[in-house]
C-alpha positions in Angstrom: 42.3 103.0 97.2 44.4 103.9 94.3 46.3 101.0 92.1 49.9 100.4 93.4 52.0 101.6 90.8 55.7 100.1 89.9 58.5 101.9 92.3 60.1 102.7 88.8 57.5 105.0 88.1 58.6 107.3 91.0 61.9 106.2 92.9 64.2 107.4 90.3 62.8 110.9 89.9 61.9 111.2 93.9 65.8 110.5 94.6 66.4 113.2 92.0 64.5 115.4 93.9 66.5 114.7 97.2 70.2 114.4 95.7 69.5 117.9 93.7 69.2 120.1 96.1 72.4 118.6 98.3 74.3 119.3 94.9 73.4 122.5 94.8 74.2 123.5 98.1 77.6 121.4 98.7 78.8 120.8 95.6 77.8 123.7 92.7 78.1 126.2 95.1 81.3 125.5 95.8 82.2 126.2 92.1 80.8 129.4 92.4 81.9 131.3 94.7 85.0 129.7 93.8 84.9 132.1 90.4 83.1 134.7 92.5 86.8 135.3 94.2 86.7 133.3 97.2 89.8 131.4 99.1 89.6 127.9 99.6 89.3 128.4 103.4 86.3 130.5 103.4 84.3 128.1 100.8 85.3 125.4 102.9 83.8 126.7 106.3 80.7 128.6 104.5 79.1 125.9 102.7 80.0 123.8 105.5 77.8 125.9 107.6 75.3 125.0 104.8 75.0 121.4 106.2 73.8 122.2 109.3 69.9 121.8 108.7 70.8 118.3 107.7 72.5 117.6 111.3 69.8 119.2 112.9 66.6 117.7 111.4 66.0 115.4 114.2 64.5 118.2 115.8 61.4 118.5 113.3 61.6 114.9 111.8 58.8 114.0 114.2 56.6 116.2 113.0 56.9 114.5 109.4 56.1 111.8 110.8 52.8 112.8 113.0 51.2 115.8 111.1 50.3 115.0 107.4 51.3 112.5 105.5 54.7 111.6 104.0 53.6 112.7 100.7 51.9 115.9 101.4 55.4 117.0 103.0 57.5 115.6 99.8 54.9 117.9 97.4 55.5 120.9 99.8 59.1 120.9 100.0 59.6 120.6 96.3 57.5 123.7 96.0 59.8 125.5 98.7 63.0 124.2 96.8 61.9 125.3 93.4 61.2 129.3 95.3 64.3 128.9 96.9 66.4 128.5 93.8 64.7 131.5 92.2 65.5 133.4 95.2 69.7 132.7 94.4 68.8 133.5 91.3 67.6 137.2 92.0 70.0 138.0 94.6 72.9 136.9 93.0 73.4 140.3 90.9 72.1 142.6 93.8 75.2 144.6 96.3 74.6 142.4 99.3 74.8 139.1 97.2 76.6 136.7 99.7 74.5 137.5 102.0 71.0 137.1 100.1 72.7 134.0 98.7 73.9 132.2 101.4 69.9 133.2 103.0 68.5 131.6 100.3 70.9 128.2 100.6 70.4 128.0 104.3 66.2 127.8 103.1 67.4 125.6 100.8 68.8 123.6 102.7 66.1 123.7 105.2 63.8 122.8 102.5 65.7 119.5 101.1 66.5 118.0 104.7 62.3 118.3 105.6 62.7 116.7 102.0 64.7 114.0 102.4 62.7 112.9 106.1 59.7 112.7 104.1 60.7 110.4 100.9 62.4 108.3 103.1 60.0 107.3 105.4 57.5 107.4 102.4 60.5 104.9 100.7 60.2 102.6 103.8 55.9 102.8 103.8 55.5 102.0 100.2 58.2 98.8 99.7 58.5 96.1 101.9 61.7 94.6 103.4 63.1 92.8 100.2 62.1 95.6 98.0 63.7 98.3 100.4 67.2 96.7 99.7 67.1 95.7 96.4 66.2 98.9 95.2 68.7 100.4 97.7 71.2 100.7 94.6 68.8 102.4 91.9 67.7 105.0 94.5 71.4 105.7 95.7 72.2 105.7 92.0 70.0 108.4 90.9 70.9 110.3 94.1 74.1 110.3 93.0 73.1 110.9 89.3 71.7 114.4 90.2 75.0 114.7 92.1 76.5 114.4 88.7 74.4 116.5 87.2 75.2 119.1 89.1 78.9 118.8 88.4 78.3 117.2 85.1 75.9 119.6 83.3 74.7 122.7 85.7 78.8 123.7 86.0 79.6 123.5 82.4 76.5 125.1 81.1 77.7 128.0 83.4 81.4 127.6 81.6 79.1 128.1 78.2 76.8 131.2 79.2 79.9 133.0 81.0 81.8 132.5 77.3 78.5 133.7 75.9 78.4 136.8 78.1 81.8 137.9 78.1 82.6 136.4 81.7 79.1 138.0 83.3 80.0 134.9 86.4 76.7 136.5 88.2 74.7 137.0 85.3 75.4 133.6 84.2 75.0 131.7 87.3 72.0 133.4 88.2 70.2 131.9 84.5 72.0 128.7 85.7 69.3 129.1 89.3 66.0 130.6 87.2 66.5 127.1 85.1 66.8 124.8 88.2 64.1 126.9 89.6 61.8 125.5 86.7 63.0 122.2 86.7 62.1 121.9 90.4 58.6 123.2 89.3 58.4 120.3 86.5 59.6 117.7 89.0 56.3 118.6 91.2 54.2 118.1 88.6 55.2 115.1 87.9 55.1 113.8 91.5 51.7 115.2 92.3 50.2 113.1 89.4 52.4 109.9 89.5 53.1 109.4 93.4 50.7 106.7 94.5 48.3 107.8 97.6 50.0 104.9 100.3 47.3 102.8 102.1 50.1 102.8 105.0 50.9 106.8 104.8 47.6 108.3 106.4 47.2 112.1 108.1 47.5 111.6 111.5 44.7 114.0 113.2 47.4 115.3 116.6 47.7 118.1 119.0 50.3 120.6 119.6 50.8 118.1 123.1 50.1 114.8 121.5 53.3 116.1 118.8 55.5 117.4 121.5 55.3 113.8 123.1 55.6 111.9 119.7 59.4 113.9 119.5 60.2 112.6 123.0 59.2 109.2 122.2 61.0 109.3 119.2 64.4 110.8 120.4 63.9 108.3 123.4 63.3 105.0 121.3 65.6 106.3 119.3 68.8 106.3 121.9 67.5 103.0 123.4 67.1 100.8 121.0 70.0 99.3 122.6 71.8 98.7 126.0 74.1 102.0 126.4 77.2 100.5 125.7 76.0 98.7 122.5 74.4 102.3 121.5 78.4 103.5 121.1 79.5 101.1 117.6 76.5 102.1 115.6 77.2 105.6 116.7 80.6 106.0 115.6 80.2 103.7 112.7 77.5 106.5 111.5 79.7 109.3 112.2 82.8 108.3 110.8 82.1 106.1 108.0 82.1 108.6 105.3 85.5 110.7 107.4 87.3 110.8 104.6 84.5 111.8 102.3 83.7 114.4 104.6 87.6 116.0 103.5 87.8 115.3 100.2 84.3 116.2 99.3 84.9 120.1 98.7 88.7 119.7 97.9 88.3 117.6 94.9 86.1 119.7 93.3 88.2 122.4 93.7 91.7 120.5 92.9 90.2 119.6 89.6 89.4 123.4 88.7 92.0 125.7 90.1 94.7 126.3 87.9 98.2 124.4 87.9 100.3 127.5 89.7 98.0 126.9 92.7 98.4 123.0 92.7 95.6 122.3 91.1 94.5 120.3 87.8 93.0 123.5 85.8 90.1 121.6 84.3 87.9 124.3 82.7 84.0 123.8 83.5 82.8 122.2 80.5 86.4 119.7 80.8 85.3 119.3 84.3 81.5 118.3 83.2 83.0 115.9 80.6 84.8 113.7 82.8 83.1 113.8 86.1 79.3 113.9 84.2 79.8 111.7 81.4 83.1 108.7 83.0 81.8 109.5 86.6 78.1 108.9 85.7 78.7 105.2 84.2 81.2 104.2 87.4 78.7 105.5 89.8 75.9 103.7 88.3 77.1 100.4 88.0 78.7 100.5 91.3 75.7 101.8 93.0 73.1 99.7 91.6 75.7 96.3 91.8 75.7 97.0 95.4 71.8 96.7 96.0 71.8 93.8 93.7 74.7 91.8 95.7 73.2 92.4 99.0 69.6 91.6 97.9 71.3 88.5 96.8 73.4 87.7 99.3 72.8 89.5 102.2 74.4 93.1 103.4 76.6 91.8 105.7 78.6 89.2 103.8 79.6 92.4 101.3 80.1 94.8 103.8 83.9 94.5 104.0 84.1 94.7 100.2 81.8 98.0 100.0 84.3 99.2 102.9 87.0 98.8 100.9 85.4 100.4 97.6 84.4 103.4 99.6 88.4 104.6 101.0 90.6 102.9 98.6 89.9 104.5 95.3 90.6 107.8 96.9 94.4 107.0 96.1 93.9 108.2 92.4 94.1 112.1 94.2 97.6 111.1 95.6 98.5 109.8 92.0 97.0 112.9 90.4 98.4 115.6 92.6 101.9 114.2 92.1 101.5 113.5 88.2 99.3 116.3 87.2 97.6 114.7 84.4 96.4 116.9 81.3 95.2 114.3 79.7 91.5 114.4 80.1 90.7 110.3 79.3 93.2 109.6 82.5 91.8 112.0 84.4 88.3 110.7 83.5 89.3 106.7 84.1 90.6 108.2 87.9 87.4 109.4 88.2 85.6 106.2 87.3 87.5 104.3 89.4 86.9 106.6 92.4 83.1 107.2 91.8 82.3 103.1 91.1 83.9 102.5 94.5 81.8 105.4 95.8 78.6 103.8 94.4 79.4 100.6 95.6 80.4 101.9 99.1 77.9 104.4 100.0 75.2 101.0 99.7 76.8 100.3 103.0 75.8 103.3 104.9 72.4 103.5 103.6 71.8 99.7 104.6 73.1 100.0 108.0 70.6 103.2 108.4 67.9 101.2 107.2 68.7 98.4 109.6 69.1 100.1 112.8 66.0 102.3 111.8 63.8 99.3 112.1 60.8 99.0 114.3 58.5 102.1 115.1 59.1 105.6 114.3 61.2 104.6 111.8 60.9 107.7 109.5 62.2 109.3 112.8 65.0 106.7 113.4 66.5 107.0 110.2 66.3 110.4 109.7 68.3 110.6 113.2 70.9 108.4 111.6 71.1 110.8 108.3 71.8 113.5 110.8 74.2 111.7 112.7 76.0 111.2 109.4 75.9 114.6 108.3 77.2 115.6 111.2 80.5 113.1 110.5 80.7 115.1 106.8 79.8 119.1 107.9 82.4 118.9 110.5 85.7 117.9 109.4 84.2 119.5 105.8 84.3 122.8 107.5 88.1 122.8 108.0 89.3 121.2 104.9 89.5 124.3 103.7 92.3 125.3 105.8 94.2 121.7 106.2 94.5 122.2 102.4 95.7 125.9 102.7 97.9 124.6 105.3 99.2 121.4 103.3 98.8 121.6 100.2 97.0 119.2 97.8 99.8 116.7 97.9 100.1 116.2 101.9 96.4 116.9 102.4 95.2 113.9 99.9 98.0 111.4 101.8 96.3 112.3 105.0 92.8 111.6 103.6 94.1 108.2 102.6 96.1 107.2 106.1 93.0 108.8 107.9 90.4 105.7 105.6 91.8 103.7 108.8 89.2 105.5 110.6 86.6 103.9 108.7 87.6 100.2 108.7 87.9 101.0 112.5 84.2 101.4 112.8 83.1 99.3 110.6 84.6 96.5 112.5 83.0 96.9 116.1 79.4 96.8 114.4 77.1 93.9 114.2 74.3 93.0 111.3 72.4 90.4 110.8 73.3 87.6 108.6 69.9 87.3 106.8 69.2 91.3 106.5 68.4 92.0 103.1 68.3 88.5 101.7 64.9 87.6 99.2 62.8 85.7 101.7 61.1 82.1 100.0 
């Protein structure tokens, strides 16, 4: 059997893997066909579309966890990725561009949410219980570092090449794709020689019958875990968590970048790389990781309430910034420290609970049933943001993201957790 090898060597850049593509597809495109001409409104209810295969996942996650093992699927669908991005890349200057974009995010897409089933249930194989939670933070912290890299460096190094090439926004952005393309390539490598061979991940040797009764078992063990009426907290609690996330996720980006005659903050792409890649980067991470530590510490569920409150409150510094329109850059950086370390430290709580209530067998299944759930709770309120911002404004639309946070203290109050969950056991 091959030697264990430290979860350094492989949880940082496997998190990469999964947070990069979800960047890509939410976040940086966004940006782009933002400078492509695009309203607000039809971003917001695109892209949104764009989350589906991450709702819908469910559907295939049993077969991740029956045919092959964990690994083989993570090596494959960093493969898929990497041809996916080249495929944006080399439609993006062609006549029916939206369309042979928008094909390529949807594979994508398809791609990183077969992805993320795999490396988590290969996460939950290779580390037990303790090691699960404490490292909880680092691997939500690099997730969230390629989220910043995607608004921190892929955005502003598409702000350089378009000053480079006279404004060539297709051109540029499709040398933006090629690169991830071979950085995707680079990160398979890397996992195919460094990601240890699991004694606990083995190929399962199934029919077509015996994996069609595997997804039954699954979605049925899933949904009964509990009586009926306990099913409904955990439920809500993984839809609504992240609600107002799920509104401010698209609008933010683009209140920071559209100009000040249309409300916005007019941050140009390498301004907006500077203070959401560089100030965001070192909130996030100390927030995220400081969350893993204090619940491998003490427990989740004696700092749940605090990550509750780190997750919805900071979002006040939009309120603040669409009244006061800030063109200082090193206040509009410390906003968004303060609202990506209360991120960091918030999102722990989600990913804990998922690991908690995924417990027992078919877990791979179970939790990715519970990402699904949750991406469900962010693609569908996403989807209209677009227009409640049209409609509002940025001012009105960021006070109802913050009175709508209620939403989330709500659900987190009718769950229960375990008092020991997550604590180092003697």
């Amino acid at each position: 059997m091959q030697k264990k090898r430290n979860p350094w060597a492989w949880i940082p850049t496997l998190y990469i893997a999964e947070g990069l593509p979800n960047v890509v597809v939410m976040t940086v495109a966004v940006v782009m066909y933002m400078q492509l001409g695009m309203t607000d409104t039809e971003i917001a209810l695109y892209t949104g579309w764009l989350g589906l295969p991450w709702v819908i996942k469910p559907l295939w996650s049993p077969f991740v966890d029956l045919y092959k093992t964990k690994r083989w699927w993570v090596l494959a669908m960093q493969l898929l990725l990497a041809s996916s991005l080249a495929g944006v890349a080399f439609t993006l200057n062609a006549p029916f561009w939206f369309q042979g974009t928008m094909a390529f995010f949807f594979l994508m897409a398809f791609s990183s949410a077969t992805h993320d089933i795999a490396a988590d249930g290969y996460y939950m194989l290779e580390l037990d219980d303790h090691q699960q939670v404490w490292f909880v933070g680092i691997r939500n912290t690099f997730y969230r570092l390629a989220v910043i890299f995607g608004n921190g460096v892929l955005i502003p190094v598409a702000g350089v090449l378009q000053l480079m090439f006279r404004n060539q926004k297709a051109f540029t952005w499709s040398l933006v794709f090629y690169g991830l393309a071979g950085l995707f390539l680079a990160i398979w490598l890397y996992h195919a020689y460094i990601m240890p061979r699991s004694s606990a991940d083995q190929p399962h040797e199934t029919s077509a019958r015996e994996v069609a009764q595997g997804v039954v078992t699954a979605f049925k063990t899933f949904f009964t875990k509990l009586a009926p009426k306990e099913m409904i907290a955990p439920m809500l609690f993984l839809l609504f968590y992240r609600f107002p996330e799920a509104l401010m996720l698209k609008m933010s980006v683009t209140f920071l970048m559209r100009p000040n005659s249309a409300g916005g903050l007019g941050l140009s792409p390498q301004e907006f790389g500077l203070a959401s890649g560089t100030v965001g980067v070192i909130g996030l991470t100390l927030g995220g990781i400081l969350g893993g530590m204090l619940a491998g510490r003490d427990g989740f569920k004696k700092w749940l309430w605090p990550m509750v409150c780190a997750i919805t409150l900071p979002d006040i510094v939009y309120v603040y910034m669409s009244y006061a329109m800030p063109s200082n850059l090193v206040l509009i950086s410390s906003c968004l420290f303060v609202e990506q370390f209360g991120y960091g430290l918030g999102f722990t709580a989600l990913t804990l609970y998922m690991l908690y209530f995924s417990k027992g067998a078919f877990q791979t299944s179970h939790y990715a049933f519970c990402t699904a759930i949750s991406y469900l709770g962010l693609m569908l309120p996403g989807m209209v943001s677009g227009y409640m911002k049209d409609m509002m404004g940025y001012r009105m639309f960021f006070i109802v993201v913050m009175a709508l946070c209620a939403i989330t203290f709500a659900v987190t109050a009718i769950i229960k957790v375990d008092p020991e969950f997550g604590k180092k056991q003697p």
